[in-house]
N, C-alpha and C positions, 0 to 999 in steps of 0.2 A: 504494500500500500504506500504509495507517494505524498511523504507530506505534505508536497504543494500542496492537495486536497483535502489539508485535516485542518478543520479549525477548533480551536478552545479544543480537542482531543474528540473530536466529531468528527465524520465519516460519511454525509449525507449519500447511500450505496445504497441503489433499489436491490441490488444482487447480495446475496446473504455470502460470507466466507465460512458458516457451515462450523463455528469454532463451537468447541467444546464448550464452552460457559455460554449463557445467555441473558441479557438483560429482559426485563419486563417492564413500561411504560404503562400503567391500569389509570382508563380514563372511563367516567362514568358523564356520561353528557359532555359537560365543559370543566368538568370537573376531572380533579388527580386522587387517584387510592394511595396514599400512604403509611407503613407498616405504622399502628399504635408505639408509642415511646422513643420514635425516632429521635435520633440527640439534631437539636439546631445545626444547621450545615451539612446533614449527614446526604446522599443522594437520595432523591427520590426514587430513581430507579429499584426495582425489587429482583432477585434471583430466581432461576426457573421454579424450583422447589419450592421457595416462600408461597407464587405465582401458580403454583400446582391448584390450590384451594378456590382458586381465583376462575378456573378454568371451564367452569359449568354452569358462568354466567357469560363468560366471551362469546359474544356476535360477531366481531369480525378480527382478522389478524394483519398487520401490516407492518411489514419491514421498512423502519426507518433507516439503517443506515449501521454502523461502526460505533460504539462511547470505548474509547481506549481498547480497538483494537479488536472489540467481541458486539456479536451478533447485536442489534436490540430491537424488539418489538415493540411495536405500541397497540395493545388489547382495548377494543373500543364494546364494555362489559356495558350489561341490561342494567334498569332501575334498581334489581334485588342486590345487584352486589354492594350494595351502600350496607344491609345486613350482614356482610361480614364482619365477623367481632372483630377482630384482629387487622384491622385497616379504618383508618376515618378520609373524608372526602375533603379534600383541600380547594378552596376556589384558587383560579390562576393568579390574581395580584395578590395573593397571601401567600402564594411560591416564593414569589420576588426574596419576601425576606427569609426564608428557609433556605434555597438552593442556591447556587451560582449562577454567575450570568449566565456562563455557556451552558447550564443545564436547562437554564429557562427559557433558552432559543432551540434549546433539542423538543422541548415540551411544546412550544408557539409550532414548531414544525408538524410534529402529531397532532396538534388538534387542527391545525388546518387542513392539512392532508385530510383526516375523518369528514369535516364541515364540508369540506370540497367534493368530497364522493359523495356523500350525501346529497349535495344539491344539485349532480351534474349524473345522473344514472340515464339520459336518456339524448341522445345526436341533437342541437340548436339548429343542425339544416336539416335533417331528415324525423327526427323524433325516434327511430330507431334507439333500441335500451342497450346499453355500450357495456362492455366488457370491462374489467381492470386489466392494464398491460402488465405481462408478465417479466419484462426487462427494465419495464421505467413505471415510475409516479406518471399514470398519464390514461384516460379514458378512451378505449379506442373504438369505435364507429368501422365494422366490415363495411359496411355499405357503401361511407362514402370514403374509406381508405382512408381516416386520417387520425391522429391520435389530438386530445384535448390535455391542456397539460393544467398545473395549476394556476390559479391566479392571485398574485394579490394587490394591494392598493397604494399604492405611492402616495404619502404625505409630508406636508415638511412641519418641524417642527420649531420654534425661535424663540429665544428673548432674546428684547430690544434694550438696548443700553442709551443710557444719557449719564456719562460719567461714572458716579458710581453708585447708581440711582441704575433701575432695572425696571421695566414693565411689564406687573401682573396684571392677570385678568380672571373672573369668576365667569362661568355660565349659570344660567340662575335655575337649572335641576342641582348643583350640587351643594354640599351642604354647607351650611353658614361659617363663613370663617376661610373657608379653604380660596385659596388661589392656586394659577399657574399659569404657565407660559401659553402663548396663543399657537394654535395650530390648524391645519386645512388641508384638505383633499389636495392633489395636482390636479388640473383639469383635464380633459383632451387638448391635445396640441401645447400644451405649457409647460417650460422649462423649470426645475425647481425656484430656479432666480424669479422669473416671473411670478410663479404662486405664493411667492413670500410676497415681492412687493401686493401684490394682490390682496392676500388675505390680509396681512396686519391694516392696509388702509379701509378694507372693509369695515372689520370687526372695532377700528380703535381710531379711525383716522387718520395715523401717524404715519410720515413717509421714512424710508429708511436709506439706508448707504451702509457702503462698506461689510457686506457679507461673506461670514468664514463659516465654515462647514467643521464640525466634531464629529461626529458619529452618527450612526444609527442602529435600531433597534428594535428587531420583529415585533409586533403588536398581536396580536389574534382577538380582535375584537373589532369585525369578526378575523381579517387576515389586511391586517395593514402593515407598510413599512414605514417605520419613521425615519426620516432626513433629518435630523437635528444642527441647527446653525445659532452663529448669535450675530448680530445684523446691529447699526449705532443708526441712531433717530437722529432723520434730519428738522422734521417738526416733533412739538413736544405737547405741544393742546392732543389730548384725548376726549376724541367724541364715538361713546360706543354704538354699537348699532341696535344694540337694545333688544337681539333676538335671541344670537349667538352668545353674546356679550351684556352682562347686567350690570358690571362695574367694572371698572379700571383705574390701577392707581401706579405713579412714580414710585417704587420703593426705595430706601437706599441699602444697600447692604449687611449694616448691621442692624438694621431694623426691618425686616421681612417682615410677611402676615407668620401670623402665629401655625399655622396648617398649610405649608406646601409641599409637592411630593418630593416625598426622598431618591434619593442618587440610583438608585438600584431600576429607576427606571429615566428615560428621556427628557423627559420633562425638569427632572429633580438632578438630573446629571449635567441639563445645560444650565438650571441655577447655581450650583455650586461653582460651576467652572468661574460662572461672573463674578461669585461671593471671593474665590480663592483669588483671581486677580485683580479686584477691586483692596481686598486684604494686602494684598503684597506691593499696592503703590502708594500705600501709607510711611 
């Protein structure tokens, strides 16, 4: 196996290497089975045997790929398997703070993968009910010859800076207190550069300049990708749009809202970046 193609010790390999050990990925809806008393940090993934008990609730089975080296599955288990004593159901953003990054992007893989066969069992040109391809991740149509692969959703994600001052925003479903950084769909035809100036002037008014790019970070909700940048404000009046947006405010760095998200995801990875070098030009 070539490491060009390992990342964080992942394998993304529709083709199994048939190893003697095997992982187990136990997904119940949108949800993860995880062994009762697991210690904080420990992997989510379970061993064949643990996963033996597991086995008379599995619907479907599908090879994800390589986790250091060994086979792993992801078991997409019926409603009963929540009564197993010996596993409780984890929702995906309470992973965040259990696993590791790259365990959390092996996990955003399986559940999209599942969501995506689920919603794509039958040809968009002919209606024909399509097979799973035996060589790749990918839905295949005899009829009209051709394989349907996954998809997911380009988004970018930003805080905008003014010194050492940052712009949060609330959407007004969420709960009282909480902020975060503004984000949006790419559209057809739009480059991320454009969908940032886009959306932040929608959503807040403000125009922006000078955009850097950090990272990004699978979503599954339901399978987006986020683009994460931090972009400096060439205007600073904020007028939100009142839909998307219910409030927005300048914050400065060491006085944030009291509820933003933590580092472990996008949002909270591109505020800290700001925090840590708005910190270090003091």
């Amino acid at each position: 196996m070539s490491s060009a193609h390992i990342v964080n010790g992942f394998h993304a390999n529709p083709k199994p290497l048939n190893t003697e050990k095997q992982w187990i990925l136990a997904v119940v809806g949108r949800e993860i089975l995880v062994p009762n008393g697991a210690e904080p940090g420990s992997t989510v993934l379970i061993d064949h045997e643990m996963a033996d008990q597991l086995k008379f609730f599995c619907e479907r089975r599908l090879l994800l790929g390589q986790w250091q080296g060994v086979d792993c599955q992801v078991w997409a288990l019926s409603e009963d398997a929540r009564a197993a004593s010996d596993f409780s159901a984890m929702e995906l953003r309470g992973l965040l703070a259990k696993s590791g990054d790259e365990e959390f992007t092996m996990v955003c893989r399986a559940v999209q993968l599942l969501d995506w066969q689920d919603k794509h069992q039958f040809c968009g040109s002919c209606g024909t009910q399509m097979d799973s391809s035996a060589t790749e991740h990918a839905m295949r149509c005899e009829p009209c010859d051709i394989n349907n692969y996954p998809r997911i959703s380009p988004c970018i994600i930003v805080v905008v800076t003014r010194g050492d001052e940052c712009l949060l925003a609330r959407q007004p479903s969420w709960p009282d207190g909480m902020f975060s950084t503004l984000a949006g769909f790419i559209e057809a035809g739009e480059s991320a550069e454009q969908a940032l100036h886009r959306e932040v002037f929608e959503e807040v008014g403000v125009q922006i300049t000078n955009i850097r790019y950090l990272g990004s970070q699978s979503w599954p909700y339901p399978g987006q990708l986020m683009l994460g940048f931090i972009a400096d404000a060439v205007t600073d009046e904020i007028v939100v749009d009142g839909v998307e947006i219910s409030e927005a405010h300048w914050c400065r760095y060491d006085d944030l809202p009291h509820y933003v998200p933590p580092p472990t995801i996008m949002s909270g990875r591109l505020i800290k970046h700001f925090v840590d070098e708005a910190a270090a030009r003091q």
